[in-house]
N, C-alpha and C positions, 0 to 999 in steps of 0.2 A: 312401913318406914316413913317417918314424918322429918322434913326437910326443911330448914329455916334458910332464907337465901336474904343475905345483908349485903345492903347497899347504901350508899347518903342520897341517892333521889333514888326515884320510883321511876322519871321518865325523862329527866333532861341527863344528856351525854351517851357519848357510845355505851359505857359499861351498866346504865341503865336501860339502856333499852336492851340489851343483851341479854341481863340476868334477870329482868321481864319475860323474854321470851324462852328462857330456860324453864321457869317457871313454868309456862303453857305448857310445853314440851315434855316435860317431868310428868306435871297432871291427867296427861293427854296419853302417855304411857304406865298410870298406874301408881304413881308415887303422889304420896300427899306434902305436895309443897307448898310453902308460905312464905310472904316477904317481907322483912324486917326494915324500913327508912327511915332516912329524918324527913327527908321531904317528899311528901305524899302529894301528887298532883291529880287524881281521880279518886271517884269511890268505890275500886274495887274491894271486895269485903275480905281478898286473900291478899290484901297487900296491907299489913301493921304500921303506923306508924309512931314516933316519941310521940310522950302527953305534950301538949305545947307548953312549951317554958320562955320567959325572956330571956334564958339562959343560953337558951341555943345560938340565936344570933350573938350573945357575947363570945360564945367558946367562938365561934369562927373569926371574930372578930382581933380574938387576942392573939388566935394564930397566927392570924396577918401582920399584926402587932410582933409580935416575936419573928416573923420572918423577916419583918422589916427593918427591925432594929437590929441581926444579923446580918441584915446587909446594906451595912452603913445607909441607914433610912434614904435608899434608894428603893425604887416601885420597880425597878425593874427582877426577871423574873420571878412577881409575886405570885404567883400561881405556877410557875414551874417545879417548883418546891414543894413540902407538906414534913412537919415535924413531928406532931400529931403528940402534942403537948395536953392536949384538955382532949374530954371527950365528954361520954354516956357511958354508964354502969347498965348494959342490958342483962347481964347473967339474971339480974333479980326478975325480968320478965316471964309472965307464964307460956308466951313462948317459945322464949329460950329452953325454960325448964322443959318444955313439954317434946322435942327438938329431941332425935337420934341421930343427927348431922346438920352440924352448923356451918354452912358453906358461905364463906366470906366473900365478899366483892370490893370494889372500890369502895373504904370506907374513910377517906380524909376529909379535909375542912373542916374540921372540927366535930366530926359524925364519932369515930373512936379514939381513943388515945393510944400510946405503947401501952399504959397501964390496965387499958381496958381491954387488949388484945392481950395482952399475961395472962390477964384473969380468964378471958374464953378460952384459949389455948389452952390452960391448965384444969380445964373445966371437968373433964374427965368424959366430954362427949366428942365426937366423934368429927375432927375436922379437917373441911376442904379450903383451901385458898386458889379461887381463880384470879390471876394475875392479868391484867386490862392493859396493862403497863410494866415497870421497872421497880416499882417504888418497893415491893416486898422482898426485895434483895437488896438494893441500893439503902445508901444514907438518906437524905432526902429527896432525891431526885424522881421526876417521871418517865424521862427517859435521858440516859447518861450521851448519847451522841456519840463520840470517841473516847472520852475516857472509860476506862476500863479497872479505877481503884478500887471499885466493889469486889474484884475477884482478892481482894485481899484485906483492904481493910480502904472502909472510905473515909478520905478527911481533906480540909481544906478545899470544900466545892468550888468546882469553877462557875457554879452559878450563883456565889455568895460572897460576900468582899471580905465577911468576918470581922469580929470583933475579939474581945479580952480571951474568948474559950471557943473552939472548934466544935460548934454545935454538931455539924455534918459526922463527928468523929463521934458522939457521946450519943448521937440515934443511931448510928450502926451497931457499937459495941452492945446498948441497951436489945435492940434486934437480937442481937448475938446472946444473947443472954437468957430469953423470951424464948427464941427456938432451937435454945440446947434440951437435948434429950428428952424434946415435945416429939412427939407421933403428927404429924403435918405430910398429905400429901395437896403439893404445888400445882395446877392444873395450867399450862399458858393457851390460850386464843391462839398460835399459831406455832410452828416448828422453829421457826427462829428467835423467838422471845423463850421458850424452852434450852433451846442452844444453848442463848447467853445465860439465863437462871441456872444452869448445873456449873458453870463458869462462875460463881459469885462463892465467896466464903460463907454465907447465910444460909446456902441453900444445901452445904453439903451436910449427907447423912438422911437426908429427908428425898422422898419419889418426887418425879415432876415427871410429868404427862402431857400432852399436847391433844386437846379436843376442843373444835374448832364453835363457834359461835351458832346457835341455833336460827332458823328464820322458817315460819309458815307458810311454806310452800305453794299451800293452797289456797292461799293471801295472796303470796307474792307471786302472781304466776303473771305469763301474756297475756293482753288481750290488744280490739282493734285499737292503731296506734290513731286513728285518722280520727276516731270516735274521742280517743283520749285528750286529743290538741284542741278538740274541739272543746269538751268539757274545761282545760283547763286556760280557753282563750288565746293558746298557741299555732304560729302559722304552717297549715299544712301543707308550704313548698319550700319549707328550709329540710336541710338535713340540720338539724337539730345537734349537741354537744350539752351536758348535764353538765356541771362541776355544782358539788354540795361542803358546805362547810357549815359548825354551830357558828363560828366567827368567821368570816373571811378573809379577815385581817390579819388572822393568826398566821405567823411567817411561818409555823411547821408546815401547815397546808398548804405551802409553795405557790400559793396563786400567780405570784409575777414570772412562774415559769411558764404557767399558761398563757400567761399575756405576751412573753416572748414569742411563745410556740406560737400562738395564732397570728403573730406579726412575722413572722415565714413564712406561714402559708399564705397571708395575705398578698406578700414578695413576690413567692414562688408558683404560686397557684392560683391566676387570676380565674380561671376558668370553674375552680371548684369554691374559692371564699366569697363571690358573691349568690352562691346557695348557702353558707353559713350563716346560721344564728347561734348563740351562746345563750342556755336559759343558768342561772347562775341562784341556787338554792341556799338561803342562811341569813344569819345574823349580819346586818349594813351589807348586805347584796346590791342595794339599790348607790353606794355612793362609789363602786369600781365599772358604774356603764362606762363613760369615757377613758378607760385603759384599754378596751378593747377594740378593736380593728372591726368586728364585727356588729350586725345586732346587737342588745342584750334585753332578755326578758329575765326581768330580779324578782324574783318571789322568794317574801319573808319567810321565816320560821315556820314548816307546817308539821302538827302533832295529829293530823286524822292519817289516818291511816289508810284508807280508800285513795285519799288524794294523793300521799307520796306513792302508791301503785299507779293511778293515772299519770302522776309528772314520767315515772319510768319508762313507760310504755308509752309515752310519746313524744321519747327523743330515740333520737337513734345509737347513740355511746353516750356512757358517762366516765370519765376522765376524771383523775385523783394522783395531781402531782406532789403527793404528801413527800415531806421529806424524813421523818420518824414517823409510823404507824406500827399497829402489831397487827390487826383481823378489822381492815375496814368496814364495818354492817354496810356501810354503802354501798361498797363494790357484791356481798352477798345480797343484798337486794336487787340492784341491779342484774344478777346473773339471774337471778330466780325468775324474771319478770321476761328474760332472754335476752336481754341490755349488754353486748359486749363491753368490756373496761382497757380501759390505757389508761396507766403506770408506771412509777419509776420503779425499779428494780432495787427496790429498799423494803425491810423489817418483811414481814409475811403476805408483803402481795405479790413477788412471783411464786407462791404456795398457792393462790386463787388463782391467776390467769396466767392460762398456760399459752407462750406465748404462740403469736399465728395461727392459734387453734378457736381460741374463744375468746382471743384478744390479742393485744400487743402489753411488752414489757419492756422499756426504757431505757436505757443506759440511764444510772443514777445523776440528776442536775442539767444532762442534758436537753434541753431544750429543742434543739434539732433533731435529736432522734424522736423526742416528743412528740413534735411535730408530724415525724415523720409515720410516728404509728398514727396518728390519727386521719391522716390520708392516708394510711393505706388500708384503716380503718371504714372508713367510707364509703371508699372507691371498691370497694373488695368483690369481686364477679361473683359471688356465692355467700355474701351476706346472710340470706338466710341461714345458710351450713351455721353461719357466726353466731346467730342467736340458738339454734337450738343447739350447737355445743354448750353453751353458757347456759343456758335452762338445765340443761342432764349434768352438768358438774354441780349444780347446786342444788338439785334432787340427790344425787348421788351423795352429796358432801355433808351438804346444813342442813337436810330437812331435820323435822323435828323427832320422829324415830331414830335417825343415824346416831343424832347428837347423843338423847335421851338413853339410848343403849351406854353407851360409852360411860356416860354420866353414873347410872346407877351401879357397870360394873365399878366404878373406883366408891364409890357410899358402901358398896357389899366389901369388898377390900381395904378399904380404911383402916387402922389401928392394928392389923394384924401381919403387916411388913409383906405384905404379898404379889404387891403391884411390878 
């Protein structure tokens, strides 16, 4: 069986780094798999990517251009969106052609069109869409928040001010049109992004499945954490707090609720916030030290891989007050490594951390309960019980066998209505 897996990057965003390591995972169990991007950032030999064109930065360009101009040339959510107006013509590729399952990923910004998703869909081979997000039932959107018009017909976005024509209404209908009496089975990252996809008008008539994100276990495992802090220049008498973001800034990532939470504890808990430090991972890490009450050790963008095992492994929790997620790789990395997680109780992270067991989960926006798991996160008399619950759910869950099963029975099932 040969496996084409498409994506618009190779290795920046969650859904890249995901359908990366599905890829491992796949080949690792015996399927010949291959990855199809626009933007290739290594020289793996089984990752394809477009001939380079000046073209490419124009398509993403005009995208923006057309988002923009939809919403009364306001920048605001300019990325929240994707029309997916221009794209790439890959059918004509010899790995396409050569491909018994073309399994889709996050392909926007100008990486596919609708027109170039007709065309592979109607290809007559055999396809999978994993959904990272919203967007492949919704009109534009990446994640709807409370509206709920996809379950019928979307239009008039609330994240769009609109202009002469209801773009939000003519990419759904066009959707609607693309995945009439296409054979598509919908794979979601976690049970509750599934939930909501069988709820959408797009998705009816077509399987949707829930199999969760893969992670190499035997990468991501424990090791000493004292060795780690060491390696990575961090102090070995805090109890330490992870929070990772690509942006920090990005308000879905709730940062300012961690900033509340840890000015509770500060309040409430004189005796345990001055053993607090906040190591704080991501893009402008370094310009939110002064919001916090605590320490902060900011460290930029890291893309080795050995190192984000070390950052893991030598803090003590890592914390993700996201306020829309579907399958944080964060939070499965951190379990894998034995890292307990706190959580709000939003999109597929109480599906990861169960709570009091190998973590805490939130009251959603809460801030105080926030708080409150991460002392009691801490302080926990049997801490170790904490990490190795959260090692064994992530053995048990994401390793790369689990995943990789799951995976090939839906490629052996595809096209023949049997899921």
């Amino acid at each position: 069986m040969k496996v084409l897996l498409i994506n618009t990057s190779e290795r920046t965003g969650g859904a890249a780094i995901a359908c990366n390591r599905l890829m491992d995972a796949l080949k690792n169990n015996g399927v010949r798999a291959r990855m199809l991007v626009r933007d290739k950032q290594t020289d793996r030999l089984l990752v394809v990517a477009l001939r380079p064109s000046v073209m490419l930065p124009i398509k993403f360009v005009y995208e923006r251009l057309t988002i923009f101009f939809h919403n009364r040339f306001s920048r605001k959510n300019l990325f929240q969106v994707d029309v997916a107006n221009v794209g790439t013509d890959i059918t004509r590729l010899n790995e396409f052609k050569q491909a018994d399952v073309i399994h889709l990923h996050w392909v926007n910004q100008g990486f596919l069109s609708l027109d170039n998703l007709d065309k592979i869909i109607h290809s007559g081979k055999k396809i999978v869409v994993t959904m990272h997000d919203q967007w492949y039932f919704t009109g534009v959107c990446h994640y709807s928040g409370e509206c709920n018009k996809f379950q019928t017909s979307c239009e008039k976005c609330d994240l769009l001010k609109g202009t002469l024509y209801d773009i939000t209404k003519r990419v759904f209908e066009k959707k609607k049109r693309i995945y009439k009496d296409a054979d598509i089975t919908f794979v979601s990252c976690s049970k509750w992004l599934g939930n909501i996809a069988r709820t959408s008008l797009l998705a009816h008539g077509h399987k949707v499945v829930s199999i969760p994100n893969a992670i190499d276990t035997d990468l991501f495992r424990p090791c000493n954490k004292a060795e780690a802090r060491q390696r990575q220049g961090l102090p070995k008498d805090k109890k330490l707090i992870l929070f990772g973001s690509q942006k920090i800034t990005d308000e879905r990532k709730g940062f300012k609720f961690l900033v509340e939470a840890c000015e509770i504890i500060s309040d409430n808990h004189p005796e345990l916030s001055s053993q607090i430090g906040v190591v704080v991972l991501g893009g402008q890490s370094d310009v939110v030290q002064s919001q916090l009450p605590f320490p902060v050790f900011p460290i930029s963008y890291v893309s080795n891989q050995q190192q984000i095992v070390d950052l893991y492994n030598a803090v003590d929790i890592y914390v993700t007050p996201s306020l829309q997620d579907n399958l944080p790789n964060t939070i499965v990395e951190a379990m894998s490594c034995g890292v307990p997680c706190v959580g709000f109780n939003v999109g597929g992270i109480p599906e990861m951390i169960d709570h009091r067991q190998n973590g805490y989960v939130a009251e959603y926006r809460d801030a105080s309960d926030f708080a409150e798991g991460i002392v009691w996160t801490l302080n926990k008399d049997e801490y170790p019980k904490l990490s190795e619950s959260s090692r064994a759910k992530a053995v048990a869950t994401y390793s790369q066998e689990v995943v990789a099963k799951q995976y090939i029975e839906v490629y052996d099932n595809s096209g023949d209505g049997n899921i």
